[in-house]
C-alpha positions as CSV (number, residue, x, y, z in Angstrom):
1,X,102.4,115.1,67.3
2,X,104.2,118.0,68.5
3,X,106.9,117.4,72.1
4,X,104.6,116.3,74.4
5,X,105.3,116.2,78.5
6,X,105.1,112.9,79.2
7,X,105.3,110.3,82.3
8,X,104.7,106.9,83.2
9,X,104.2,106.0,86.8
10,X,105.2,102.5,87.9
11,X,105.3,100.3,91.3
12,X,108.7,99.5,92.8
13,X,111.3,98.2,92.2
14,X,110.8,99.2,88.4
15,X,108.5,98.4,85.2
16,X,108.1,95.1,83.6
17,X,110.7,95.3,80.9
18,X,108.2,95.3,78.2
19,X,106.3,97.8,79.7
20,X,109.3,100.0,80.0
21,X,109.8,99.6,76.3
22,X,106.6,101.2,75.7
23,X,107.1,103.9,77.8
24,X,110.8,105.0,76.2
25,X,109.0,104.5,73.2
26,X,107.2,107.9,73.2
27,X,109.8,109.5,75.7
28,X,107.9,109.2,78.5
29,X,109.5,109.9,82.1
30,X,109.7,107.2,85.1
31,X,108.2,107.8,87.8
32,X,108.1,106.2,91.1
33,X,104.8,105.5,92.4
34,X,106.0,106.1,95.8
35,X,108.6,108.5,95.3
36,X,107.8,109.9,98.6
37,X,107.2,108.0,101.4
38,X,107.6,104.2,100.2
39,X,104.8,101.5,100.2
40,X,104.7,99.2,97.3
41,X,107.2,96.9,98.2
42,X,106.9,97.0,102.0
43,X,104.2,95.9,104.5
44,X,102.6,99.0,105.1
45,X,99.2,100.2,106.9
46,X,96.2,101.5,104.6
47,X,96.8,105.0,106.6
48,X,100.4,105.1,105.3
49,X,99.0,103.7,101.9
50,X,96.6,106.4,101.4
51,X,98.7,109.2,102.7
52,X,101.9,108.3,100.2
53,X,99.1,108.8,97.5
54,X,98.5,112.3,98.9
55,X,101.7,113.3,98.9
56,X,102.9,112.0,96.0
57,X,99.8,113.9,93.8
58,X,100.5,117.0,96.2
59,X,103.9,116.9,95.0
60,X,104.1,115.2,91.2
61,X,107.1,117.1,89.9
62,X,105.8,119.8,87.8
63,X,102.4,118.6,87.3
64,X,100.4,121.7,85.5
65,X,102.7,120.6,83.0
66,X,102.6,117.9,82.0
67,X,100.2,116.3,79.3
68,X,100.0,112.8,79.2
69,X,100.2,110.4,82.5
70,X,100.3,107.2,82.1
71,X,99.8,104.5,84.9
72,X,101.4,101.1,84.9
73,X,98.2,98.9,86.3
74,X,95.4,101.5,87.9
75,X,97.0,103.8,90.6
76,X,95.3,105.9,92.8
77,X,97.9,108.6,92.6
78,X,96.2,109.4,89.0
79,X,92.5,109.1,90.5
80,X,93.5,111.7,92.9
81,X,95.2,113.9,90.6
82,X,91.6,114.3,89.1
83,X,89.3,114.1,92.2
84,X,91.3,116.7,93.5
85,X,91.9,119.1,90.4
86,X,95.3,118.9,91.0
87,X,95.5,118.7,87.0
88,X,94.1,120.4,84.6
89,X,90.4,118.9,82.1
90,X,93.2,118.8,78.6
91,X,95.9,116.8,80.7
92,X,95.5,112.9,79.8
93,X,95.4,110.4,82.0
94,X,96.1,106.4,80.4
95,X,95.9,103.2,82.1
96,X,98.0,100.7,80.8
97,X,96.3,97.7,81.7
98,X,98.1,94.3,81.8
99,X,97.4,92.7,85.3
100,X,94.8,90.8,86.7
101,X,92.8,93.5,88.2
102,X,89.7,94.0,85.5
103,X,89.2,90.1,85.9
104,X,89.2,90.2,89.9
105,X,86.8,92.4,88.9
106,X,84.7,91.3,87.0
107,X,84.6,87.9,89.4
108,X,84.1,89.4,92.2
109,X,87.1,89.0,93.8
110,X,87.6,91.9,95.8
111,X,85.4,92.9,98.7
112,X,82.8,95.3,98.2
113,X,84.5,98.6,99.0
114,X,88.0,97.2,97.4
115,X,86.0,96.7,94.2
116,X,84.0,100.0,93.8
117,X,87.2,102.0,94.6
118,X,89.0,100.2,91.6
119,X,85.8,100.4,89.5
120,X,85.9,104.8,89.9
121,X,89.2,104.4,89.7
122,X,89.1,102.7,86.3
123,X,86.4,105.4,85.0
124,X,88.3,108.1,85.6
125,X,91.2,107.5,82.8
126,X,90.4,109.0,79.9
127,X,92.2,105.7,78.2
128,X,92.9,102.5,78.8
129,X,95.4,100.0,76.8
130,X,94.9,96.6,77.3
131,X,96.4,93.6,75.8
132,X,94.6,90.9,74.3
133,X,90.7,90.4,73.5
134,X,89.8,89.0,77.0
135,X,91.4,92.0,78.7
136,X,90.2,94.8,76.1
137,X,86.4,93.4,76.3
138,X,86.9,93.4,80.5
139,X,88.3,97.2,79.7
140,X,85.3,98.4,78.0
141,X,83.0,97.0,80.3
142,X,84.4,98.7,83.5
143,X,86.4,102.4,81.8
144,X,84.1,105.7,81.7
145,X,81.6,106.5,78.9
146,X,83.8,108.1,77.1
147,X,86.9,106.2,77.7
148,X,89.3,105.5,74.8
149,X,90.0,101.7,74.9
150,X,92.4,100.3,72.8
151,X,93.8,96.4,72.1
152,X,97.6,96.0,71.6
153,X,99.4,92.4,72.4
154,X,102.1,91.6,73.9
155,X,105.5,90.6,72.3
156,X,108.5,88.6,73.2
157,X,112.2,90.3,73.2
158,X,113.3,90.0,69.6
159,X,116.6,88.2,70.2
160,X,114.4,85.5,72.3
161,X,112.0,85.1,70.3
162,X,114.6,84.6,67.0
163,X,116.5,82.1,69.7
164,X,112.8,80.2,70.4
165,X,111.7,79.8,66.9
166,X,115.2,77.9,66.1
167,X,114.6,75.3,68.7
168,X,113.1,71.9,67.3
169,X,111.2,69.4,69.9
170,X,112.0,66.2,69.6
171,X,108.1,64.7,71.1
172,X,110.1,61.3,71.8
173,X,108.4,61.8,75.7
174,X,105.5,62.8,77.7
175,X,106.7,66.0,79.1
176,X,104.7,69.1,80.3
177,X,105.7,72.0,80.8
178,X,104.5,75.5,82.9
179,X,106.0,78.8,83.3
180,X,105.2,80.9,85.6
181,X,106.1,82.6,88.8
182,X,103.6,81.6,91.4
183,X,104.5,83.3,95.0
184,X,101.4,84.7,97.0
185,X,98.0,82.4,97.5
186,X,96.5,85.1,94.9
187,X,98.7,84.4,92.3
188,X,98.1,80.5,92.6
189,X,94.7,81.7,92.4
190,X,95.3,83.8,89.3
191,X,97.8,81.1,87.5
192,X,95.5,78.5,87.8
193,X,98.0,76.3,89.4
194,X,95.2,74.1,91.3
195,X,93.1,73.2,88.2
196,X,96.4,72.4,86.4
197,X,97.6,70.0,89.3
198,X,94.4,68.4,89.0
199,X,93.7,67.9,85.9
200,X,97.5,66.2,85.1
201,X,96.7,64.0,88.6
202,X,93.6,63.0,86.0
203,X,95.5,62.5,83.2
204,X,98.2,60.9,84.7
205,X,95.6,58.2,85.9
206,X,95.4,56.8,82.4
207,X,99.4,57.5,81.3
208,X,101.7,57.5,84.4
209,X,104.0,58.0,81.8
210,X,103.4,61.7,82.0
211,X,105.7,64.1,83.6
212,X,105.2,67.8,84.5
213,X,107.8,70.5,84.5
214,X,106.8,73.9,86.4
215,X,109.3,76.4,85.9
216,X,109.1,79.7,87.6
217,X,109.3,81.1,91.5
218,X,107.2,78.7,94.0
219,X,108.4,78.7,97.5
220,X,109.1,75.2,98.6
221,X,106.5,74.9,101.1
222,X,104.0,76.2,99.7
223,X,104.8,74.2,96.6
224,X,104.5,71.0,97.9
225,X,101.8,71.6,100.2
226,X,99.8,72.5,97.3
227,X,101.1,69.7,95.0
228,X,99.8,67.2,98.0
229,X,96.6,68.8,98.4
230,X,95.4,68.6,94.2
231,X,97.8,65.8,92.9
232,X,98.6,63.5,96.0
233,X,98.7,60.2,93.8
234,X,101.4,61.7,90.9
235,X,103.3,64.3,93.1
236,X,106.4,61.8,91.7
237,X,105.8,62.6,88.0
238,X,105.7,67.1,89.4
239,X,108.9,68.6,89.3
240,X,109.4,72.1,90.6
241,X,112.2,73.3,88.7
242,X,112.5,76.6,89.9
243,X,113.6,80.0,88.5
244,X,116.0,79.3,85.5
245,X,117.5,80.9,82.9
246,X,117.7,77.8,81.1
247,X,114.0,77.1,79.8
248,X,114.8,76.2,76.6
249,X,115.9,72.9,77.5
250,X,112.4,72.1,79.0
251,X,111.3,73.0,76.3
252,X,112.8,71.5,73.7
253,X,112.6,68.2,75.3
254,X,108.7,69.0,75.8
255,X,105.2,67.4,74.1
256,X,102.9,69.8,75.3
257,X,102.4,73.5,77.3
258,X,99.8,73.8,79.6
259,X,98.7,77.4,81.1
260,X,95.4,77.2,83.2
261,X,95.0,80.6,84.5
262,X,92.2,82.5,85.9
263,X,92.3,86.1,83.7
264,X,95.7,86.0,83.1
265,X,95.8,89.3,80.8
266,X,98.4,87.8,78.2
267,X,100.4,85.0,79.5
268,X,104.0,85.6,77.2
269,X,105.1,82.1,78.0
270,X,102.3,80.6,75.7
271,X,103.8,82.6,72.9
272,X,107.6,81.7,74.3
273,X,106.4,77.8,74.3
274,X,104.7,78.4,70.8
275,X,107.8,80.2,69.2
276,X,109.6,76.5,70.6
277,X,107.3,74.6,68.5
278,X,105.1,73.6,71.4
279,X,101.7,73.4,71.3
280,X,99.7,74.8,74.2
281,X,96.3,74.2,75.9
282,X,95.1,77.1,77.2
283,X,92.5,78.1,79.4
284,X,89.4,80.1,78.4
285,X,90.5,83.3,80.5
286,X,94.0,83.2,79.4
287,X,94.5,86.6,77.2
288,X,96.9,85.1,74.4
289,X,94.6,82.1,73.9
290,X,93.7,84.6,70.1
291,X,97.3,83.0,69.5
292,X,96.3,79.6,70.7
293,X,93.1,79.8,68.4
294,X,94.9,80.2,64.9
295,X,96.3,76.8,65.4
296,X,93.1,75.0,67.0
297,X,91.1,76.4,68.9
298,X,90.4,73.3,70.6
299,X,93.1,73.7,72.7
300,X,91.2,76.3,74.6
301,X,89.2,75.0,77.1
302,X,87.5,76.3,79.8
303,X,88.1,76.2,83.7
304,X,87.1,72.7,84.0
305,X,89.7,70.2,85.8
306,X,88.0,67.2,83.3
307,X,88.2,69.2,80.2
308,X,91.8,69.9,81.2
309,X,92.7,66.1,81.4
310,X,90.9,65.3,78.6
311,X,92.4,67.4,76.7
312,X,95.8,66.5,77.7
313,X,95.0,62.6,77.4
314,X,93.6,63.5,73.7
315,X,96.9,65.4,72.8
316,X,99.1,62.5,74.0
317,X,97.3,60.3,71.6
318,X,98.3,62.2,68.6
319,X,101.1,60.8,66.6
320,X,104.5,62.8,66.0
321,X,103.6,63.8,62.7
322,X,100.5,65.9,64.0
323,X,102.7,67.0,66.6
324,X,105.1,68.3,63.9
325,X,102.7,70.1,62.2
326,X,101.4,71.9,65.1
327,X,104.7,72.8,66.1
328,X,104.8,74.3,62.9
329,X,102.0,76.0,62.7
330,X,103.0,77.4,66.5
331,X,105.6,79.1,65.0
332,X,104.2,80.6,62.2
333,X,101.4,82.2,64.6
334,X,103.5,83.6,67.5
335,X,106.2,84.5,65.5
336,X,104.8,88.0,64.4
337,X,104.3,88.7,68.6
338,X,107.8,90.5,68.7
339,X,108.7,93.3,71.4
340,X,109.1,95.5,68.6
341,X,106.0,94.9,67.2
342,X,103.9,94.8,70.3
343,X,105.8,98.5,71.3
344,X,104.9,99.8,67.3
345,X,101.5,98.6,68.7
346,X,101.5,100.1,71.6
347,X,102.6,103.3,70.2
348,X,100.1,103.7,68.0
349,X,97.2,102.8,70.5
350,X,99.1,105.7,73.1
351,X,99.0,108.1,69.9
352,X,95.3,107.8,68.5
353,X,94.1,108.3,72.5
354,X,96.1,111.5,72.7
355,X,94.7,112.6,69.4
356,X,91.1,111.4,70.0
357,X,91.2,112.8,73.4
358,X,92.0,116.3,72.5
């Protein structure tokens, strides 16, 4: 492919580091998505909303010239770029796709207008890259007739993951862990946090030896406001351990992962806890559950608070020698989902839609 003009267009305050590692990867340029008149990481009225995406396509740095745009998440700032024919029919516009967007969707969600505005939005890339089965499928569903979709994964940091798949769990305990930053009510919403509280308050009901770990950002308040509302009975055995750059001693003194999210387009921390030796139960609409399912695919289960427990309370009852071998088999599986494999991936995916586009 001959030098190609290139950018990538990202929310504040920069990309997800991964993300950013696919864009250096074909030289692409950063771009703010709100480089005039910032939005993304304020409270700010729809009117100032809209008119910082006007601007912003009004005034995209050299934008006749450039030939491939691609958008971290959908942005607006590329739908009006084409609405408006403020670029040209041979520029390309990609959609890297890695959010929970195409499953709020797809479930409805959003209101009515929110959702059909996302929906044109979506149809008007000429590709989309998504990561992960769940995501791709949702990709092809909702992108424009003739819409390049591809599937890429994604990978954990190549020093990590070589640090991760050195780690041995003991399983001398009853531990269980989650990672996961939690923050706004959506995002409780979209981690599943709820059905995971209630299924361990089931679970916990036959072993009160249990213990959950839940790792990640959680404001106090409405932490344990939510902890008393699903898991009053074993809010004793829930500890909020906060942000911490020391996971690996959760996990290494852990049984079992649990992630119980609602369209969570990957989830990397199932592949982190797999690369530990830890075997994970997944939800159904968790995107890296194709990891999950070349170990058992049992441990995927579907958005049920009592196939949750049960499935904890029938993991628990395994003896450490099956627990060894899945810890084994964890790492064999996640241990080809590096960065630099997901960004050859990703490459590749960005190349055959530039080619296929033309």
């Amino acid at each position: 492919m001959s030098k190609k003009e290139i950018i990538f267009i990202h929310g504040r305050p920069s990309p997800h580091p991964l993300h950013k590692s696919f864009g250096e990867s074909v030289n692409a340029k950063f771009i703010l998505v709100d480089r005039i008149l910032r939005w993304h990481d304020k409270k700010s009225s729809v009117i100032k909303r809209y008119f910082s995406w006007l601007i912003n396509a009004l005034f995209l740095p050299k934008r006749r010239k450039i030939d491939v745009i691609i958008t971290e998440g959908p942005h607006f700032l590329s739908g009006l770029l084409k609405w408006m024919n403020l670029i040209g029919k041979k520029q390309i516009t990609i959609a890297l796709l890695d959010n929970e967007t195409l499953y709020f969707i797809d479930k409805d969600f959003y209101n009515s207008r929110t959702k059909n505005a996302l929906v044109r939005l979506i149809k008007s890339y000429d590709g989309i890259i998504s990561p992960g089965c769940m995501e791709f499928e949702l990709a092809k569903k909702y992108s424009g007739k003739n819409a390049i979709v591809k599937k890429i994964f994604n990978g954990i940091n190549d020093q990590r993951l070589d640090k991760l798949l050195k780690i041995t769990p003991s399983f001398n305990n009853n531990n269980i862990v989650f990672i996961g930053n939690v923050g706004a009510d959506w995002r409780a919403y979209y981690k599943g946090v709820d059905l995971m509280l209630q299924s361990f308050e089931i679970a916990f009901d036959s072993n009160e030896e249990l213990k959950l770990f839940i790792i990640g950002d959680w404001d106090d308040k409405h932490f344990n406001e939510t902890v008393m509302m699903y898991a009053p009975i074993s809010k004793a055995a829930i500890t909020k351990v906060g942000y911490t750059n020391e996971i690996d001693a959760y996990l290494v003194n852990a049984s079992l992962y649990l992630h119980t999210a609602r369209g969570e387009s990957w989830g990397i921390s199932v592949t982190e806890a797999m690369a530990a030796g830890i075997m994970p139960i997944v939800s159904v609409d968790t995107g890296s559950k194709e990891v999950v399912e070349l170990v058992d695919p049992s441990y995927i289960v579907p958005l049920s608070k009592e196939s949750i427990a049960g499935k904890i309370i029938e993991h628990f009852h395994e003896n450490k020698n099956k627990l060894e071998d899945y810890s084994i088999k964890c790492k064999k599986a996640s241990s080809y989902y590096s960065e630099t494999n997901a960004v050859n991936a990703f490459k590749s995916a960005f190349l055959e839609i530039v080619n296929e586009a033309r």
